[in-house]
MMTF fields as JSON, N, C-alpha, C and O atoms, coordinates in Angstrom:
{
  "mmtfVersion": "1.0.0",
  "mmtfProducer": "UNKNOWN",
  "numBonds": 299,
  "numAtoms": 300,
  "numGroups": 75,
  "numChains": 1,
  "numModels": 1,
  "chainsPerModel": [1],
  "groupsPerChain": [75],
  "chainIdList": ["A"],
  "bondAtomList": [4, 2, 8, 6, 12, 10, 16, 14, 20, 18, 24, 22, 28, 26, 32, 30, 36, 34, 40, 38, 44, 42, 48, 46, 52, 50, 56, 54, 60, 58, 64, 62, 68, 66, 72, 70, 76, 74, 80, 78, 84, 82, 88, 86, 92, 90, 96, 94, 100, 98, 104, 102, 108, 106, 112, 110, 116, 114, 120, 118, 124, 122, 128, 126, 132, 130, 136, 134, 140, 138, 144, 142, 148, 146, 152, 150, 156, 154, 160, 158, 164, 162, 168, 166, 172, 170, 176, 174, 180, 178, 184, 182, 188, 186, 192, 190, 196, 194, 200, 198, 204, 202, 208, 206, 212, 210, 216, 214, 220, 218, 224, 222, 228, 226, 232, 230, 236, 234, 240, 238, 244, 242, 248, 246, 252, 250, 256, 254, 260, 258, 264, 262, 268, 266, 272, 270, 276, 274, 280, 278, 284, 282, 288, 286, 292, 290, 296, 294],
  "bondOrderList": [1, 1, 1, 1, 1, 1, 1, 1, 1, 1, 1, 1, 1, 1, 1, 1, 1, 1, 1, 1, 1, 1, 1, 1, 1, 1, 1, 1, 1, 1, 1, 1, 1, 1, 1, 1, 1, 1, 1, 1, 1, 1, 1, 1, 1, 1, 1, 1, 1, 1, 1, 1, 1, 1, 1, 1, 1, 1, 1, 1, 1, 1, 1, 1, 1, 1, 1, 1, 1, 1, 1, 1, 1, 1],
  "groupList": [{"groupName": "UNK", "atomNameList": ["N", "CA", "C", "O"], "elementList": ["N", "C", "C", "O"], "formalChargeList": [0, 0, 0, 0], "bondAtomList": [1, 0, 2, 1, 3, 2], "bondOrderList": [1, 1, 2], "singleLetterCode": "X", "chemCompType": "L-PEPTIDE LINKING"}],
  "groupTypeList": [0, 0, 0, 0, 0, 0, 0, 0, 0, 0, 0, 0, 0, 0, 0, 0, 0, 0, 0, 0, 0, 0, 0, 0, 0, 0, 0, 0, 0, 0, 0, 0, 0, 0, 0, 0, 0, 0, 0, 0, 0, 0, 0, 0, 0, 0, 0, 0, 0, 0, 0, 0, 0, 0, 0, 0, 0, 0, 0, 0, 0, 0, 0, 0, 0, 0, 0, 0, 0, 0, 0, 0, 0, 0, 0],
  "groupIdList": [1, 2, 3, 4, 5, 6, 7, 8, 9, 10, 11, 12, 13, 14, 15, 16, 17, 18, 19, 20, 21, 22, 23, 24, 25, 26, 27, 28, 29, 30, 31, 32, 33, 34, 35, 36, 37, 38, 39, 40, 41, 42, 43, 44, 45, 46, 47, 48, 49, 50, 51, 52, 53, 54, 55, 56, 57, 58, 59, 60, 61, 62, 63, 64, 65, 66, 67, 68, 69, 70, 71, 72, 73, 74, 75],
  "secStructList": [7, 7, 7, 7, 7, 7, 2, 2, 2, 2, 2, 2, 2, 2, 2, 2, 2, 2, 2, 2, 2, 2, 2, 2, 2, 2, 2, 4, 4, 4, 1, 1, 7, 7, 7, 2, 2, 2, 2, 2, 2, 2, 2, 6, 6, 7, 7, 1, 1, 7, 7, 7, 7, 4, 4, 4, 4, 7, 7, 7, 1, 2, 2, 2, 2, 2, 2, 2, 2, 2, 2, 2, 6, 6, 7],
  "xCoordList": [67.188, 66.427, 65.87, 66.615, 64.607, 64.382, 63.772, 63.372, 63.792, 63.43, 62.505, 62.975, 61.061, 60.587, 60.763, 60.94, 60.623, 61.295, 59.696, 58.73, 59.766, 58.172, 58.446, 59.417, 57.405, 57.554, 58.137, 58.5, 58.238, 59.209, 60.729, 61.519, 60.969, 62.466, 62.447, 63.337, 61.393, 61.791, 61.543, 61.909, 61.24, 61.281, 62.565, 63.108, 63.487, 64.277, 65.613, 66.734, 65.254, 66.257, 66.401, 67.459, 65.325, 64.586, 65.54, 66.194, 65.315, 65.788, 67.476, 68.292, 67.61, 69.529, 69.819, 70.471, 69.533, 69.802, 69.869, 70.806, 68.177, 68.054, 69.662, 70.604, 69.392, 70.471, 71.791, 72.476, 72.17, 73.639, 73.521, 74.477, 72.412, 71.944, 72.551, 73.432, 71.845, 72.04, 73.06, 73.193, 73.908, 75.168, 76.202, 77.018, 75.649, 76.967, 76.801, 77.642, 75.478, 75.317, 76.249, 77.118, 75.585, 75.87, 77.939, 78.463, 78.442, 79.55, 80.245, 81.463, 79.728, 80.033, 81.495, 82.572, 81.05, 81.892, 83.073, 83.643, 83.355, 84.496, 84.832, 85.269, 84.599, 85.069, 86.485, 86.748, 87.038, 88.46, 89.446, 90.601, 89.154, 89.793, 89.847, 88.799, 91.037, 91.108, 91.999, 92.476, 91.85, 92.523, 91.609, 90.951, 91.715, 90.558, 90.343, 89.251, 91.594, 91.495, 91.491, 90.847, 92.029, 91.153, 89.866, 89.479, 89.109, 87.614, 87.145, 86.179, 87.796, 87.18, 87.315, 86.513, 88.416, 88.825, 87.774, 87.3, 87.432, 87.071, 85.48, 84.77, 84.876, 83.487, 82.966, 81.79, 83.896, 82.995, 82.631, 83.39, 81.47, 80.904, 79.606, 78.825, 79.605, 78.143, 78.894, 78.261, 79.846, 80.532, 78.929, 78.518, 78.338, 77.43, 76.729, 76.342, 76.548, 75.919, 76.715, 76.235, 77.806, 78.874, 79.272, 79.738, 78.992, 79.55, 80.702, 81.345, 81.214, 82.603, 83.435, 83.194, 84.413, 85.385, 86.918, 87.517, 87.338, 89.192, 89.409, 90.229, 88.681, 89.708, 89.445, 90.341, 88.615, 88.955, 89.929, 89.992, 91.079, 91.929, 93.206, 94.124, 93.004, 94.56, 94.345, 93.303, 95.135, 95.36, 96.246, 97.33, 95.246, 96.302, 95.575, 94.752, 96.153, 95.702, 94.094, 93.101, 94.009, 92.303, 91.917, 91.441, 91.939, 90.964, 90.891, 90.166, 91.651, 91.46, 90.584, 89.81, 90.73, 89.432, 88.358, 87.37, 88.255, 86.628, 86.086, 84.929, 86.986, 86.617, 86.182, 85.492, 86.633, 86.322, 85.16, 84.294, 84.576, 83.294, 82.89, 81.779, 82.858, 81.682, 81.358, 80.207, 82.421, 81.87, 81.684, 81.214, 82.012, 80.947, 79.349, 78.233, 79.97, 77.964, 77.706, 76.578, 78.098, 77.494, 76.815, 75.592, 77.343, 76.782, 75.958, 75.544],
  "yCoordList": [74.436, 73.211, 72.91, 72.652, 72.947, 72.443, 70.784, 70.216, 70.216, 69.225, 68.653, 68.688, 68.139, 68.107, 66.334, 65.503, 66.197, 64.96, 63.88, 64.135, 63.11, 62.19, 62.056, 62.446, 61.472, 60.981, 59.857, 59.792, 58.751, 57.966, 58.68, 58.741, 59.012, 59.956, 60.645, 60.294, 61.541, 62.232, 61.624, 62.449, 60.906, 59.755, 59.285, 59.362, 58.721, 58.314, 59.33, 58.935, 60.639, 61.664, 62.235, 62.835, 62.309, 62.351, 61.403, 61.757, 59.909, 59.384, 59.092, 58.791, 59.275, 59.13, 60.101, 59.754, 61.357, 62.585, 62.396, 62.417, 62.167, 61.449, 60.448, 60.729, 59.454, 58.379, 58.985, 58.497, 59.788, 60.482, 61.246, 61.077, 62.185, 62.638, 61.909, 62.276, 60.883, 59.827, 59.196, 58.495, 59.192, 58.475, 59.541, 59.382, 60.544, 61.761, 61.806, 61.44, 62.357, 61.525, 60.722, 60.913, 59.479, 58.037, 58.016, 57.409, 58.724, 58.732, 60.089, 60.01, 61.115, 62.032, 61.859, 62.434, 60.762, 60.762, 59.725, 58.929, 59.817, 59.181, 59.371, 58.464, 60.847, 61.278, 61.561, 61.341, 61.87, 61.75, 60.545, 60.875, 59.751, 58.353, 57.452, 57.125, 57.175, 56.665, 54.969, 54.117, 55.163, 53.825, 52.971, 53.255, 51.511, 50.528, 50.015, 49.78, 49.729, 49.292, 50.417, 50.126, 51.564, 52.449, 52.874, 53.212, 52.756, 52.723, 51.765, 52.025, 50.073, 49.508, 49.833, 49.971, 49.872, 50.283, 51.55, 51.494, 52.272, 53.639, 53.38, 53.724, 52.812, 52.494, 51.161, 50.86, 50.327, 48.895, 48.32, 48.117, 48.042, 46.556, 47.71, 47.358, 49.08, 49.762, 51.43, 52.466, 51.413, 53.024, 53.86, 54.527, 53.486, 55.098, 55.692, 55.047, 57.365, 57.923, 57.852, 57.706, 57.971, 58.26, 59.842, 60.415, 60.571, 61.625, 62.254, 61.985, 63.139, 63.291, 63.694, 64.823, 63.084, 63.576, 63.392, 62.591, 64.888, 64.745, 63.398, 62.941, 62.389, 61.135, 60.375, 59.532, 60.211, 59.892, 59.583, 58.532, 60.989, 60.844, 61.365, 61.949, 60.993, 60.835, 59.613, 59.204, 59.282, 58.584, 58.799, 58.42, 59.521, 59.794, 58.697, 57.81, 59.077, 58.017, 58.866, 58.249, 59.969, 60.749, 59.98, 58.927, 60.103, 59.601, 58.049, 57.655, 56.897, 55.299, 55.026, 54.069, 56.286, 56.012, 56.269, 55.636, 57.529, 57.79, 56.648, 56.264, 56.002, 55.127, 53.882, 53.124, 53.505, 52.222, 53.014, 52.194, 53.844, 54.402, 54.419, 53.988, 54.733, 54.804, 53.105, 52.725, 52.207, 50.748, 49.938, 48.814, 50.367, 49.83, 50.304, 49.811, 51.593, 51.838, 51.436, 51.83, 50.959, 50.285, 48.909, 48.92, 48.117, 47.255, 46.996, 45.843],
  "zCoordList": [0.908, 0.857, 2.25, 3.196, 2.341, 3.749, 3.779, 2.763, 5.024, 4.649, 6.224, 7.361, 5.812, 7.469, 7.557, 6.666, 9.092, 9.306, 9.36, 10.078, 8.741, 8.988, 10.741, 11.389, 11.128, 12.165, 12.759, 13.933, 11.704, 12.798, 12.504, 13.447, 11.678, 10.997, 12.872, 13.647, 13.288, 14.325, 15.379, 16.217, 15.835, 17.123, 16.993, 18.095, 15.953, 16.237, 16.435, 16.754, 16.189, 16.389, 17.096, 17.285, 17.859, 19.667, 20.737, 21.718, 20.063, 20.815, 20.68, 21.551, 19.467, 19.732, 20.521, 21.506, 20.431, 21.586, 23.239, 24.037, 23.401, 24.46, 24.954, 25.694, 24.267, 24.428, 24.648, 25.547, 24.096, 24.045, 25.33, 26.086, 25.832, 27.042, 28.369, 29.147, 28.334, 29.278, 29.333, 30.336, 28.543, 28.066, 29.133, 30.041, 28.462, 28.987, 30.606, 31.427, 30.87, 32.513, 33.283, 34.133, 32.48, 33.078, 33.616, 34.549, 32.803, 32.561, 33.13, 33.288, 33.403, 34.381, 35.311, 35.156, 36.405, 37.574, 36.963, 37.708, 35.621, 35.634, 34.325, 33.616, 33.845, 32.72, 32.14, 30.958, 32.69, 32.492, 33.409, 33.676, 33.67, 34.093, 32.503, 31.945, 31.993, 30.697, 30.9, 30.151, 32.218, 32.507, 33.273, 34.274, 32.405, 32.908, 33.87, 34.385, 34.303, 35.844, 36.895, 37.903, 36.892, 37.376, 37.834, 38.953, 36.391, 36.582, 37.258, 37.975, 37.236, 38.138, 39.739, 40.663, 39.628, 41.441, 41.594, 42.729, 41.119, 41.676, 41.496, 42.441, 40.38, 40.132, 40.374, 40.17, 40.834, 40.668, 39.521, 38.574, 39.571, 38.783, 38.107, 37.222, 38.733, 38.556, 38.244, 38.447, 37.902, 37.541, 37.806, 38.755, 36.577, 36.057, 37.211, 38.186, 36.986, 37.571, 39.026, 40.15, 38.702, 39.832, 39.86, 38.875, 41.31, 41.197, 41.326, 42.341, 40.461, 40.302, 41.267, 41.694, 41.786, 43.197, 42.701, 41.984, 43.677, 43.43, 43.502, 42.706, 44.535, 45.042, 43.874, 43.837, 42.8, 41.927, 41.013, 40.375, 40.926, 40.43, 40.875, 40.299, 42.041, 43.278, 44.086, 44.599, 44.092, 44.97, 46.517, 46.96, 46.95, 48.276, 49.449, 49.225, 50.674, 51.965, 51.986, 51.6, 52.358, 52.311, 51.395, 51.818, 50.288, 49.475, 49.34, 48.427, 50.254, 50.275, 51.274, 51.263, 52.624, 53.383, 52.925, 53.294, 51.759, 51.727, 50.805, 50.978, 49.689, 49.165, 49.715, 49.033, 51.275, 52.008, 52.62, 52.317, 53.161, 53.562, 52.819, 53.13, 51.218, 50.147, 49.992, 49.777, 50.115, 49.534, 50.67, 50.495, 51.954, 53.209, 53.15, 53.313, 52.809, 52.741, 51.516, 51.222, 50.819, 49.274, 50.12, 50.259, 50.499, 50.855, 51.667, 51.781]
}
């Protein structure tokens, strides 16, 4: 059975993809962090499109300085 898609049928199948695209992105640098307050400490108020780092998910003394250099230069 084949079946062709009208056109708005394929705009919108375009765009859930798209959307899921960007989704997976957006969410990258904090893909395996499953704890909420985590994500805030490590992403802020603006997580997405964060790139992914060990200090993410250690917490050692290295990785509390690079996090106070990443959110001095945030501001």
């Amino acid at each position: 059975m084949s079946h062709e898609a009208k056109p708005e049928e394929r705009s919108r199948i375009i765009n859930a993809l798209v959307g899921g695209w960007v989704a997976d992105a957006a969410s990258l640098g904090l893909h395996w962090l499953y704890d909420s307050q985590r994500i805030h400490e490590v992403g802020g108020l603006s997580p997405e499109f964060m790139a992914p780092t060990t200090c993410n998910y250690q917490r050692s003394q290295n990785c509390h300085h690079w996090l106070r250099a990443m959110a001095v230069k945030a501001i």
